[in-house]
C-alpha positions in Angstrom: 0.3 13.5 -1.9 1.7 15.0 1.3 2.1 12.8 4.3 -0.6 13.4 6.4 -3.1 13.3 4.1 -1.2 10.1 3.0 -1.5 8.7 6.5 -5.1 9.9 6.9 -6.2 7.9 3.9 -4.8 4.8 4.9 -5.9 4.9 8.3 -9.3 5.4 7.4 -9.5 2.0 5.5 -11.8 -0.1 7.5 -10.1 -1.9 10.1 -7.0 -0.4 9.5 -4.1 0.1 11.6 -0.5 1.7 11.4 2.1 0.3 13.5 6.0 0.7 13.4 7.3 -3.1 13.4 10.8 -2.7 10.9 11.3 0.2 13.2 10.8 4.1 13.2 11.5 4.8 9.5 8.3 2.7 8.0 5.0 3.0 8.8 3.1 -0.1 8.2 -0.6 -0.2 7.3 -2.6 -3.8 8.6 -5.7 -4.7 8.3 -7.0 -7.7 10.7 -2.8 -8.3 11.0 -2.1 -8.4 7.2 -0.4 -5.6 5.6 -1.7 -3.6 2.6 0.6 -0.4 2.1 4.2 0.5 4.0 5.4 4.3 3.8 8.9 5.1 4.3 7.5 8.8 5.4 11.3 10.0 6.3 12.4 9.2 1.9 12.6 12.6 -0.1 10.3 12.7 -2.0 8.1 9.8 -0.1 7.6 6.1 -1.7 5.0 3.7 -0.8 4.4 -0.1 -1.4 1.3 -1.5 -2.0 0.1 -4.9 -2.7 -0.8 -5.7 -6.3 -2.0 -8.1 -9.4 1.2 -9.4 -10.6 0.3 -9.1 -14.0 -1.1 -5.4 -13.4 2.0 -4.9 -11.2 4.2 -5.2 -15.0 1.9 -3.1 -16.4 2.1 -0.7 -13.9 5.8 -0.5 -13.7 6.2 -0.5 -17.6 3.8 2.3 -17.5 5.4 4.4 -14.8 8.9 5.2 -14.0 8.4 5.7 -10.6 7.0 2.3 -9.7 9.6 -0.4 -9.7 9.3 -4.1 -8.0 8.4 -3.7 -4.0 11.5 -2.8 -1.9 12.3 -6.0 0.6 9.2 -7.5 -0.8 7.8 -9.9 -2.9 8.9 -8.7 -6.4 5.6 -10.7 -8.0 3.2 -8.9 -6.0 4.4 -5.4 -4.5 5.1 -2.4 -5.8 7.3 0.4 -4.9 5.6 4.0 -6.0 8.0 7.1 -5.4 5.5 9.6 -4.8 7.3 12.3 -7.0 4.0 14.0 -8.5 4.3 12.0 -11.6 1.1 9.6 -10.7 -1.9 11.6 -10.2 -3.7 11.4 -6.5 -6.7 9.7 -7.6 -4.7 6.9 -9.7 -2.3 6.5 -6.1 -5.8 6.4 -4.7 -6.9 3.2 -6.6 -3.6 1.5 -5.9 -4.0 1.9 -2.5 -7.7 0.6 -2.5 -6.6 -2.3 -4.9 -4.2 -3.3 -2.2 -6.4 -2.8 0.6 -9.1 -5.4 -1.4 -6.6 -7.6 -2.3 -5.5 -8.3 1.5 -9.3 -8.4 2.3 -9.9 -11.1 -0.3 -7.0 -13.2 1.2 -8.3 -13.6 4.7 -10.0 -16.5 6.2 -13.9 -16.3 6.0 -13.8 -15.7 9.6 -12.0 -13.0 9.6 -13.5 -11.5 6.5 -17.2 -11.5 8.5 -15.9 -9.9 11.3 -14.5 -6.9 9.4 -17.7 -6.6 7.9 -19.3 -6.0 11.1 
């Protein structure tokens, strides 16, 4: 998946925004101030990390060379994905969505509700 297209998808999450906080070389994805995916868009080829099941997140890297243990993150539940063409754009697709839900469930009540709105 090229970068734009990347970015575009993640924007588009309800709620979602992108912000630069680690500085200029990651762009981090929030969603009511809790991240769910962070791109380093200047890495050849690009890489994302995402939030995941830890036990889905062994399978996952067992499965797929190109997803390792999240880079400066929790090991147990972040994954690293080098987007090298070797995961197809619908499976990157659910791993970004999976994240996105995971961070939703995790909010306060409060703060669930007022997303919903």
């Amino acid at each position: 998946m090229e970068l734009e297209r990347l970015r575009k998808t993640l924007r588009n999450k309800k709620g979602a925004s992108e912000e630069t906080p680690f500085g200029p070389d990651a762009l981090v994805y929030k969603v009511m101030n809790k991240m769910f995916a962070l791109v380093a868009w200047q890495a050849e080829p690009l890489r994302i990390t995402l939030k995941c099941n830890p036990d889905f997140a062994l399978v996952l890297r067992d499965q797929y060379p190109a997803i390792t243990a999240g880079y400066h993150m929790n090991k147990k539940h972040w994954n690293s994905i080098i987007l090298d063409g070797s995961l197809s754009e619908k499976e990157l697709i659910e791993m970004i969505d999976d994240s996105y839900e995971l961070v939703i469930k995790g909010l306060k009540k409060a703060d669930r509700e007022k997303l919903a709105q």
